[in-house]
C-alpha positions in Angstrom: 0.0 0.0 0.0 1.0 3.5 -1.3 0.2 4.6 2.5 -0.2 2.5 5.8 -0.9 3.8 9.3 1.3 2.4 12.3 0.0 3.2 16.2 2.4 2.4 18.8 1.3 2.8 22.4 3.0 5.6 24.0 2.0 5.3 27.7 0.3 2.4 29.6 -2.8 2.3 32.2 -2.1 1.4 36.0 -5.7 1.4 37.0 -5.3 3.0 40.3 -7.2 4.3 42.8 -7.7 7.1 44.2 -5.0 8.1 47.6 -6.2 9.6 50.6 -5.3 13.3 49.3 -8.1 15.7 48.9 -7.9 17.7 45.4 -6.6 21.0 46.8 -3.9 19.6 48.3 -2.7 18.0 45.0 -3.4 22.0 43.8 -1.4 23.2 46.1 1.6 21.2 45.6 1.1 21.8 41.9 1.3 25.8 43.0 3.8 25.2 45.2 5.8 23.8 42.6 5.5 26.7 40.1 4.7 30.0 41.5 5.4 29.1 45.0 8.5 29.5 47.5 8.7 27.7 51.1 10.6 29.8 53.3 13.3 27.1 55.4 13.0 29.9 58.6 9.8 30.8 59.1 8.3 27.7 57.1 5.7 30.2 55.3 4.7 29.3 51.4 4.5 32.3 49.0 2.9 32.2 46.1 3.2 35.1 43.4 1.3 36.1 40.2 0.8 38.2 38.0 -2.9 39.8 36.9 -2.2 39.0 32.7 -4.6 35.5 33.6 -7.4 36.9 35.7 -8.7 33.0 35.7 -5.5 32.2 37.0 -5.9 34.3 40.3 -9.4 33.3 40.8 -7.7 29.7 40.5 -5.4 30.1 43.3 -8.0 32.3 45.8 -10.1 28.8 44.9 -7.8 26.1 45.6 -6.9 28.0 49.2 -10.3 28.8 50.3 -11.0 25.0 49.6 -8.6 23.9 51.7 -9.7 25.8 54.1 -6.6 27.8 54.5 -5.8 31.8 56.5 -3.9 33.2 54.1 -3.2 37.1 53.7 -3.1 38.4 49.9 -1.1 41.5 48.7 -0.3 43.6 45.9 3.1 43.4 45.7 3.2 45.7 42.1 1.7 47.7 40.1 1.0 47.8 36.2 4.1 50.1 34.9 6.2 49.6 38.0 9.6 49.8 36.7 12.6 46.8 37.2 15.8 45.4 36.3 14.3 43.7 33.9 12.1 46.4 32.3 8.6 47.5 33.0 6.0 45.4 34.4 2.2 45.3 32.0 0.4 43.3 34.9 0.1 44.3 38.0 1.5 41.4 40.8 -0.1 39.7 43.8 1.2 37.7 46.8 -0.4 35.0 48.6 1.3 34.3 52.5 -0.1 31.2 54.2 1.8 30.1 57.5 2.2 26.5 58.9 0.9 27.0 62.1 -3.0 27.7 62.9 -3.9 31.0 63.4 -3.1 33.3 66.5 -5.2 36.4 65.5 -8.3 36.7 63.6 -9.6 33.5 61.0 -9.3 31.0 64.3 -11.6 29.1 62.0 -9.3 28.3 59.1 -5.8 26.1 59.2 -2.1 26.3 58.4 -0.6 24.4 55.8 0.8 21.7 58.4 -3.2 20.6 59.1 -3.1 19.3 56.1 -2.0 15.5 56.5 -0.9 15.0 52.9 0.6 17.9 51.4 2.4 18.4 54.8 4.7 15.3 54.2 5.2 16.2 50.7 5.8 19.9 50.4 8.5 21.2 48.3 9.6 21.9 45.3 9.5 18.3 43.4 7.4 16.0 42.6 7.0 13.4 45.2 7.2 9.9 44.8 3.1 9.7 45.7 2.5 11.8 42.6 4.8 9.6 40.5 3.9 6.3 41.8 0.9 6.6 43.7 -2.0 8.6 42.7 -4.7 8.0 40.4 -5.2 9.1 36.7 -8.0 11.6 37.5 -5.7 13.0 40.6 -2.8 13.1 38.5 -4.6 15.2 36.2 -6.1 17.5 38.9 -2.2 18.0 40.3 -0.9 18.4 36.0 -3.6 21.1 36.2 -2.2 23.4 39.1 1.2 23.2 37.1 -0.7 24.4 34.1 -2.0 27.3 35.8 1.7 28.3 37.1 3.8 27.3 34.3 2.0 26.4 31.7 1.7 28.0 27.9 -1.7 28.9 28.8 -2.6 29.0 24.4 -1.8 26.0 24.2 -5.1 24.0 22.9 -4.9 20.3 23.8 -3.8 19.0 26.4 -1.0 20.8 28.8 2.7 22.2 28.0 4.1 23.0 31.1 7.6 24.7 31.4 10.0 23.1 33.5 13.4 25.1 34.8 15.8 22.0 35.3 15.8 18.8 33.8 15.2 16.6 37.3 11.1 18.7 37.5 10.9 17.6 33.3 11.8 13.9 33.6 9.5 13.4 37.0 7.2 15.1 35.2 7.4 12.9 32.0 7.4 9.9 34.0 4.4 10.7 36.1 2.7 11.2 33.0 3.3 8.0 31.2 2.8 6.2 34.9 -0.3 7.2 34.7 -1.6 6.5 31.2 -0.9 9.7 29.5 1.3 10.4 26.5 4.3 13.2 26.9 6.9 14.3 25.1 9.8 16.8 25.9 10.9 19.6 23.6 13.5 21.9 23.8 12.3 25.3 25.3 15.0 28.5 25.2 18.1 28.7 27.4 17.3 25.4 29.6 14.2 25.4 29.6 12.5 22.1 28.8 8.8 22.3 27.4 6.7 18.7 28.7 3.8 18.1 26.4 0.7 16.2 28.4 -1.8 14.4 26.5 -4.6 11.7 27.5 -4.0 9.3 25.0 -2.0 6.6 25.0 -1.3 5.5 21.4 0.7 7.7 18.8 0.0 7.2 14.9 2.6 6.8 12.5 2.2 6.8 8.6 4.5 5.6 6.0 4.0 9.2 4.2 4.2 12.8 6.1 1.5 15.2 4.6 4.0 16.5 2.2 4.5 13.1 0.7 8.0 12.8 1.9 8.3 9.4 3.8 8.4 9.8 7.2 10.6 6.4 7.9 13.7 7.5 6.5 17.8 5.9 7.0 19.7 7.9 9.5 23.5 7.9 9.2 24.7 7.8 12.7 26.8 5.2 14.4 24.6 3.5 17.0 24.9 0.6 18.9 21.5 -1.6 19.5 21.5 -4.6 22.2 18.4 -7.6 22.2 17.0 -6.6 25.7 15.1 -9.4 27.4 12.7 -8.0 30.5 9.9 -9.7 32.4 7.0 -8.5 30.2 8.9 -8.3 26.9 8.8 -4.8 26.5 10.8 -1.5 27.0 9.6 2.0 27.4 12.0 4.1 25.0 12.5 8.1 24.7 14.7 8.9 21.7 14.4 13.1 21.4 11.7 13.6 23.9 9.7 11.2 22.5 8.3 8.2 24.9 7.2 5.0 23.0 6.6 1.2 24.5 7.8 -1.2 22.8 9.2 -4.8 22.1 11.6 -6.3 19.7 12.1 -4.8 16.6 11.4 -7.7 14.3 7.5 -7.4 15.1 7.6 -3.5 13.5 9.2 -4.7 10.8 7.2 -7.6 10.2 4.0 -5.5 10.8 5.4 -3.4 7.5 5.4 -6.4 5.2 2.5 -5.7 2.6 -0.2 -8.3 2.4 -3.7 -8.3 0.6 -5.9 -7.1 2.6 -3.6 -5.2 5.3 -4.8 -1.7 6.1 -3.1 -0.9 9.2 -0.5 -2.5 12.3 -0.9 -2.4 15.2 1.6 -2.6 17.7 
């Protein structure tokens, strides 16, 4: 056939249930991570944003308030406040919430240490409960709160989240695929690494790109290759950002033999 379609799995489903986390606590850990600093003196979290996503403040008042936290919120600068860096367009908030419960006024709401969960996992990485642990739908509610800070907030389907160091991307990549979602990871400017978060978890291949140049083409690169054997017969790859699971070679290449009748392979 002049053109065949290939779909190779890209991510796999753990079938998980749910932890004993409540949703804003996987929020705040995903603002945490982002926009937010945790002060090693006076264990206080900050978290800081700018007004240019309005939906994006009314985000972070939501997550706290559900959590049920005192928090205190300021202004921190104003549209046209010159810096270092230039002049600011948006205008800038602050949002303080302390550890411990509340001396003054709001004796009704909590610290951040009341909450069982996010207590033992605050910081600035993703924790092995987020990686190994959580469900798909809490995974996605915890990918979300990274959107909100980091993410390219145009960016139609799915989430592409911004990560500063390399350890945040690959966590990030792995928590993805762990929990049955397809990610890739692109080069963003200086070192910057762009994660891509999709929920599917097959990628399509064709024999033909769109401008009828093949898209399976002979690279000329020295490479060495070794026949892996592990327990379930099959690896998960990344070659360029790119995350595929797959077996031994010899069944794509016997999946591309042409026979009457063969439409598509699948992998």
């Amino acid at each position: 056939h002049d053109q065949c379609k290939f779909y190779i799995p890209v991510a796999y489903n753990n079938n998980r249930k749910d932890i004993d986390a409540m949703d804003c606590e996987l929020q705040l850990l995903g603002l945490l991570i982002t926009d937010g600093t945790l002060n090693k003196i006076s264990n206080a979290i900050t978290i800081t944003q700018s007004e240019r996503h309005q939906f994006v403040i009314d985000y972070i008042n939501r997550v706290l308030n559900s959590c049920g936290l005192k928090f205190t919120k300021s202004k921190i600068r104003e549209k046209g406040h010159k810096t270092n860096i230039g002049v600011c367009k948006y205008a800038s908030y602050r949002w303080t919430i302390s550890k411990g419960k509340p001396r003054g006024r709001d004796k009704d709401k909590i610290g951040w240490g009341s909450l069982p969960w996010f207590s033992l996992n605050a910081g600035k990485k993703i924790p092995h409960d987020i990686k190994h642990k959580v469900s798909k739908r809490q995974f996605m509610i915890f990918a979300e709160a990274l959107h909100m800070g980091y993410g390219v907030k145009n960016f139609k389907t799915g989430y592409k989240i911004c990560c500063g160091n390399i350890e945040l991307a690959n966590d990030l990549q792995f928590a993805a695929i762990n929990n049955g979602l397809s990610s890739n990871m692109l080069k963003g400017s200086n070192s910057v690494k762009l994660v891509t978060i999709h929920d599917k978890g097959f990628r399509s291949v064709t024999t033909k790109a769109k401008d009828r140049k093949k898209a399976f083409q002979k690279q000329e690169i020295e490479e060495q290759s070794w026949c892996l054997e592990t327990v379930n017969k099959t690896l998960v790859i990344r070659h360029n950002g790119r995350v595929s699971i797959t077996g031994n070679c010899q069944i794509i290449v016997r999946g591309m033999r042409i026979f009457e009748g063969k439409e598509n392979c699948f992998i």
